[in-house]
Structures are given as structure tokens and as C-alpha cells.
C-alpha positions as CSV (number, residue, x, y, z in Angstrom):
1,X,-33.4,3.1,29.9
2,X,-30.8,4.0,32.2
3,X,-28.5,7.0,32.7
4,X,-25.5,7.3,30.5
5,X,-22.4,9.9,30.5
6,X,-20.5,12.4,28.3
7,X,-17.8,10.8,26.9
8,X,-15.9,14.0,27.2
9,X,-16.9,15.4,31.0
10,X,-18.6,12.4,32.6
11,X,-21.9,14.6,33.3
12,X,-24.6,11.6,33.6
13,X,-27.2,12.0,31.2
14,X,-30.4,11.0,32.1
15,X,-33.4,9.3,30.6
16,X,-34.8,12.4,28.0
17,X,-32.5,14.8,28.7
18,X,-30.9,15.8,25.5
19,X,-27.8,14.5,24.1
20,X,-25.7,13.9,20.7
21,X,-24.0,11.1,19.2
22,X,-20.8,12.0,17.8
23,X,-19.4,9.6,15.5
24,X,-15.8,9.9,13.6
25,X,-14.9,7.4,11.2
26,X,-11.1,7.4,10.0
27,X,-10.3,5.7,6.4
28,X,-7.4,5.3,4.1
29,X,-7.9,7.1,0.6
30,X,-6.1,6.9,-2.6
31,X,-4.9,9.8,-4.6
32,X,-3.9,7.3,-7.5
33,X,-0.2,7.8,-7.3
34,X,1.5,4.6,-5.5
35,X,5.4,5.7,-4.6
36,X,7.7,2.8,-4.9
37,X,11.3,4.2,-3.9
38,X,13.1,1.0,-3.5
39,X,13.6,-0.8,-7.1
40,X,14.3,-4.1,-5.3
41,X,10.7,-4.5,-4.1
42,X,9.6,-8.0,-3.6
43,X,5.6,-7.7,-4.0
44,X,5.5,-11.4,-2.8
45,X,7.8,-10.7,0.1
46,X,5.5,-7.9,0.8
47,X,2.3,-9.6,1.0
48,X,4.3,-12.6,3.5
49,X,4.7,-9.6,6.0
50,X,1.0,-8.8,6.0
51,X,-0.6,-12.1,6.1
52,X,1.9,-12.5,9.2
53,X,0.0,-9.4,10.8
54,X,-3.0,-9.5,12.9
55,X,-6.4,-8.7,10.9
56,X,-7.7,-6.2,12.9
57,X,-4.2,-4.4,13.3
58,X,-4.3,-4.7,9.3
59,X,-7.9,-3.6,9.5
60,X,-6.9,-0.6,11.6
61,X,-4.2,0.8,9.0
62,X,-7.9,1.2,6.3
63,X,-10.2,1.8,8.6
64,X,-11.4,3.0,11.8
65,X,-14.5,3.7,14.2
66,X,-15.5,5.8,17.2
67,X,-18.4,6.4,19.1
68,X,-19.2,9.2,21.8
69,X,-21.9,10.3,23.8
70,X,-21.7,14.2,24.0
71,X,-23.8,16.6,26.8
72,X,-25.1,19.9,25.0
73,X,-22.1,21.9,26.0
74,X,-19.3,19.3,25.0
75,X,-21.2,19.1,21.9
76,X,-20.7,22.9,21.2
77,X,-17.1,22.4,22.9
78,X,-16.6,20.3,20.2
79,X,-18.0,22.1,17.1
80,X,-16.1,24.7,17.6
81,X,-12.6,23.2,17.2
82,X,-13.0,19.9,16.3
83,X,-9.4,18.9,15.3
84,X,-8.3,20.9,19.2
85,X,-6.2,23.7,16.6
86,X,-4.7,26.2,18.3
87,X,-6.9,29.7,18.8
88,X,-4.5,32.1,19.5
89,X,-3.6,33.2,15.6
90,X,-7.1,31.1,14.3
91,X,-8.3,33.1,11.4
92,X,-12.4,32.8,11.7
């Protein structure tokens, strides 16, 4: 197996040394309420402007995938404030 590196530094990790995965997945959800504000909706016309849309553009919009490598310490980096919030008035 060779050496890899943390997605987040670029330290090379090397064969045994400990490491994480870190793996977000982003989907749409559905609260049950569907908003339609303009009473001149074509569903049809609708659908015409999404079949003329790429798949994985479309694919995007529902669903979406990443994969990093993390060290130790970008892993505990990362733990701590995953969604990078601001600390200065952070309640913990």
C-alpha cells in the first residue's frame, strides 16, 4: 500500500500510521409542504426544463458525496467545528 495525504494539510500518511475517513453526504429532504407561488404553473413545461438538464447536474440538486482522508489532528480540527461556525460568541 502506498502513502496517502490529509485532504485538509497534505501531511503524507504512511502505510499503518493512523488515519480517519471522513465522509459527508448532502441530500434533499421533504418537509411535506410543496410552495407553489405562481398560479400559472405549467407542470409539463416544468418537467421540459429538467429533462433538458444534464443528469448529474439534476443528480446534484438530490444528492451529493464526499470523501476525505483526515491525519489525527485534522480529524480533531474537524470535530470540533465541523460546519467552520464562528468561536468568538460560541456557547459550549
Amino acid at each position: 500500500m502506498s502513502s496517502q495525504r490529509c485532504s485538509r494539510c497534505q501531511k503524507i500518511i504512511h502505510p499503518g500510521d493512523l488515519f480517519y475517513r471522513l465522509l459527508i453526504k448532502v441530500f434533499a429532504d421533504f418537509d411535506g409542504v410543496i410552495n407553489i407561488r405562481n398560479t400559472n404553473f405549467d407542470i409539463k413545461k416544468e418537467f421540459k426544463k429538467v429533462e433538458a438538464l444534464p443528469e448529474d447536474l439534476i443528480e446534484e440538486e438530490v444528492f451529493k458525496e464526499f470523501i476525505f482522508v483526515l491525519c489525527p489532528r485534522c480529524k480533531e480540527i474537524y470535530c470540533a467545528n465541523p460546519l467552520f461556525l464562528p468561536l468568538d460568541d460560541a456557547y459550549f
